[in-house]
C-alpha positions in Angstrom: 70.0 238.2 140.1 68.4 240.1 142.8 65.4 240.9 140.4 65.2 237.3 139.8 65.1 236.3 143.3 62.4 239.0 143.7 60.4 237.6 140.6 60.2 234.0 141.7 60.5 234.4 145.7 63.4 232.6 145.9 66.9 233.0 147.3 69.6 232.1 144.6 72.6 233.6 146.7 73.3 234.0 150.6 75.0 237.1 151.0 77.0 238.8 154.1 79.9 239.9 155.5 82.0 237.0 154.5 80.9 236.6 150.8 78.5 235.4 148.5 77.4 232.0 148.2 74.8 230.1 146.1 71.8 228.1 147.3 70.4 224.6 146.4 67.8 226.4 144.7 70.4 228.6 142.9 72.2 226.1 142.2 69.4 224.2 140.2 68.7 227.1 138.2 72.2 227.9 137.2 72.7 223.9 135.9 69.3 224.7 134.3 70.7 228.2 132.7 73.8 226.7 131.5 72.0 223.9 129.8 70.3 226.6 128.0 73.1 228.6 127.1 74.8 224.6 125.6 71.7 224.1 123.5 70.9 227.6 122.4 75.3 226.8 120.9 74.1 223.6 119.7 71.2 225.2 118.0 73.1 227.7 116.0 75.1 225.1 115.4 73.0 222.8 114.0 71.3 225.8 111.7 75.0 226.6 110.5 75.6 223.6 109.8 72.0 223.0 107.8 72.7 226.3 105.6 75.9 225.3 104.7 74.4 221.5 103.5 76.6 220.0 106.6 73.5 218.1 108.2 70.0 217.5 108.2 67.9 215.0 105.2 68.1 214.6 101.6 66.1 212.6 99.6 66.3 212.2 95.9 66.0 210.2 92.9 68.6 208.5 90.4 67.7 207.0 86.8 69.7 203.4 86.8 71.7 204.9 83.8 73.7 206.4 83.0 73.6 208.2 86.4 74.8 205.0 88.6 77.9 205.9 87.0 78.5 208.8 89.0 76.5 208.4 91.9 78.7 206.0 94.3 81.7 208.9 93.7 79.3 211.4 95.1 77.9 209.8 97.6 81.5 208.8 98.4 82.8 212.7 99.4 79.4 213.4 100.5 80.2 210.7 103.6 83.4 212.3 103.2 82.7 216.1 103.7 79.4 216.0 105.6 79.3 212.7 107.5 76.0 214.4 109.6 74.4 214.3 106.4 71.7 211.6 105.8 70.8 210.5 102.5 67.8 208.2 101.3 68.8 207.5 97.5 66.2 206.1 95.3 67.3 204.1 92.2 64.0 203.8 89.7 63.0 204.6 86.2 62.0 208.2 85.5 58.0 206.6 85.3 58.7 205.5 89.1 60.5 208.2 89.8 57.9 211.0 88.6 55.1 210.4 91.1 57.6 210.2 93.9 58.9 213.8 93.1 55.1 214.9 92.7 54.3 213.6 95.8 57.2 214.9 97.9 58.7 212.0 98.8 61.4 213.1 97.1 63.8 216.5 96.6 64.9 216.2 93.0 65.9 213.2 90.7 68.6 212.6 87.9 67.6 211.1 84.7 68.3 212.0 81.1 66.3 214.5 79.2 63.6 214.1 77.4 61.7 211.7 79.6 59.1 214.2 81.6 55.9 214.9 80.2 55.3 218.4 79.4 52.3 218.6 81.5 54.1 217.5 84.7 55.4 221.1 86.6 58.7 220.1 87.4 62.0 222.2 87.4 64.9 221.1 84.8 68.7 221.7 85.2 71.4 220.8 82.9 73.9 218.6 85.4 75.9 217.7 82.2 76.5 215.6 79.2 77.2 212.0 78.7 78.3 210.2 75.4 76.1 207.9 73.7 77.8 204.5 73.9 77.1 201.2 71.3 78.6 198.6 73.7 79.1 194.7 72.7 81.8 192.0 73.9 85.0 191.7 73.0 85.7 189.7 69.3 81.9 191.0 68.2 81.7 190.9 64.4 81.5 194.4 64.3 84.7 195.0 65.6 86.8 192.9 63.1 89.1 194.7 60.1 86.1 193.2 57.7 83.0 194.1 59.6 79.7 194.5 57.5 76.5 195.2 59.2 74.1 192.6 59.9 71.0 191.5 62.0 72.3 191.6 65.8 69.8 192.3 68.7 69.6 195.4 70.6 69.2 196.0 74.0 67.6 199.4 75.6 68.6 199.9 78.8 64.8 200.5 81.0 64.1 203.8 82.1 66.6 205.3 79.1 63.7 206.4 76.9 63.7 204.4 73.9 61.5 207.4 72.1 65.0 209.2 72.3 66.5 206.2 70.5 64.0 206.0 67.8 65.9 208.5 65.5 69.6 207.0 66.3 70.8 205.3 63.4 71.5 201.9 64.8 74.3 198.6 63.3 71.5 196.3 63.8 68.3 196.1 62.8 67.5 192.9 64.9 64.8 193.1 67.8 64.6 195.3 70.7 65.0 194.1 74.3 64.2 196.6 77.1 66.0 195.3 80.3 65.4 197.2 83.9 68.2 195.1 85.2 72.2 196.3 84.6 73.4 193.0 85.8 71.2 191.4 83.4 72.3 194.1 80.3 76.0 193.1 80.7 75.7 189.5 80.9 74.3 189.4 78.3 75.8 191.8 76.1 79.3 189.9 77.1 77.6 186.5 76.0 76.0 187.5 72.7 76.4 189.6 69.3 74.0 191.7 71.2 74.5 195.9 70.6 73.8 197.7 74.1 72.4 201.0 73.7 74.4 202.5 77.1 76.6 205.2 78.1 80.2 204.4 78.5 80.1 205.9 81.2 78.0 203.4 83.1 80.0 200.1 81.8 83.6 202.3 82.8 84.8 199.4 85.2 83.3 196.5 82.7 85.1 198.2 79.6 88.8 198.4 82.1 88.1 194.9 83.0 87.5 193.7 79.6 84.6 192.6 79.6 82.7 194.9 77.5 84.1 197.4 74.5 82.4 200.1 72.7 81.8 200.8 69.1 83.3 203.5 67.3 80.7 206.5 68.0 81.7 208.6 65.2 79.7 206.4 62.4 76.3 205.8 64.6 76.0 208.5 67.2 74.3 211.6 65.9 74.3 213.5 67.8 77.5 212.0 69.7 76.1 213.0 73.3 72.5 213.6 75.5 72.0 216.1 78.5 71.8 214.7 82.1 69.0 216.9 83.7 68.1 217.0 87.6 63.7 217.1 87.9 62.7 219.0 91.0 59.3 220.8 91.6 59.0 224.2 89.7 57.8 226.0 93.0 59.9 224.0 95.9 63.4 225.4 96.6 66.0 222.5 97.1 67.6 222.3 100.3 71.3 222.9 100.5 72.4 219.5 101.0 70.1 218.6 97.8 72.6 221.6 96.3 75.7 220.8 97.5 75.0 217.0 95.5 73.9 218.7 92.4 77.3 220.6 92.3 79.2 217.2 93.0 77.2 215.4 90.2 77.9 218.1 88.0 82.1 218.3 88.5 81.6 214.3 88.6 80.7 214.3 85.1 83.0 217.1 84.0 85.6 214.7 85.2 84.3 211.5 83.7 83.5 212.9 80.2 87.2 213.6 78.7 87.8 210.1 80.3 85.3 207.9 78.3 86.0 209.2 75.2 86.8 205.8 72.6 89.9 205.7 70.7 89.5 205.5 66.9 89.1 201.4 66.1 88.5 200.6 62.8 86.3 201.4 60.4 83.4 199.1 59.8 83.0 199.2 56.0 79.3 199.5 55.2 77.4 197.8 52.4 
């Protein structure tokens, strides 16, 4: 202290005989040191908690299926286990989604494969597998005892990559409808003899409601399932919250998959 005092020609403490007291100036610069010492604490803190993915910004991307599926669950513990957290959640197709991730504006987004061009220098990680789904209202033809095949519409979900459909053999050879909207795709799969080209896991609630069932996948699904990937920039390294949500995505759709797997209906006798 007494260096101090001789440093800045100033008198921190009075000193004699009867003990040591501080001074209005020595007063100000210990309230100024402690307030130091509180936000050198705070910022350790804060840099704990950023390492560990307990605070700062993430900002990513989402495919509207079948990723919404899984998305409000996450989000859900993310609220949950790191409140401090703030997350700016982007739901596009991958052809919005692309330029965003180019560009920065975003850390990574979640769409299935096969979507990015080769050219683009992004990162690719497996978060998991979802099931194909053919999904069409309760009492459709193609559910009855006697079903045949026949001429029924199809809808494509937009932003599912209908190039990856091309090769799927498909019930109905009717036209194609590519609908952005998921409102849209269940009213009107509920309302027509319409065949929806969507994950199961994205129409969960509508198929526990009742409003929506899925065909049998074992006689048009081949293969039976797609990878989920998450795009980030080959040389950007994701921040740990952007981590932490990868590893939730990834457990959410361990736990969805053994969930959303059809019972055996019956067999649609082919022509």
């Amino acid at each position: 202290m007494q260096l101090l005092e001789q440093r800045f020609n100033v008198r921190l403490f009075d000193r004699d005989r009867s003990g040591v007291r501080v001074t209005a100036e020595g007063q100000v610069m210990l309230d100024a040191a402690a307030a130091l010492l509180a936000n050198a604490e705070d910022l350790e803190r804060q840099w704990d908690c950023t390492a560990k993915g307990q605070s700062g910004l993430v900002r990513f991307g989402v495919a509207p299926m079948p990723p919404r599926a899984f998305l409000s669950e996450a989000l859900l513990e993310r609220l949950s286990t790191a409140p401090e957290v703030r997350n700016d959640v982007i739901v596009r197709n991958v052809d919005a989604l692309l330029p965003l991730l180019v560009a920065g504006e975003i850390e990574f987004f979640i769409a299935a494969e096969g979507q990015i061009p080769e050219t683009i220098p992004v990162r690719a990680e497996g978060v998991g597998r979802c099931p194909r789904g053919l999904i069409v209202r309760p009492g459709h033809p193609l559910l009855s005892e006697d079903a045949r095949e026949g001429s029924y519409p199809v809808l494509i979900s937009g932003g599912m990559g209908s190039a990856r459909l091309a090769d799927m053999r498909e019930p109905g050879d009717g036209p194609h409808h590519i609908v952005e909207d998921f409102g849209t795709l269940v009213r009107l799969t509920a309302a027509t003899d319409a065949i929806w080209h969507c994950s199961a896991f994205a129409v969960a609630e509508e198929i526990e409601l009742g409003l929506l069932c899925e065909l049998p996948e074992s006689i048009y699904m081949d293969p039976p399932d797609f990878r989920i990937m998450a795009y980030s920039l080959e040389r950007r390294s994701l921040s740990a919250p952007a981590k932490a949500l990868l590893h939730i995505f990834r457990r959410q759709i361990g736990i969805l998959l053994p969930r959303h797997r059809p019972a055996s209906p019956p067999q649609i006798r082919l022509p």
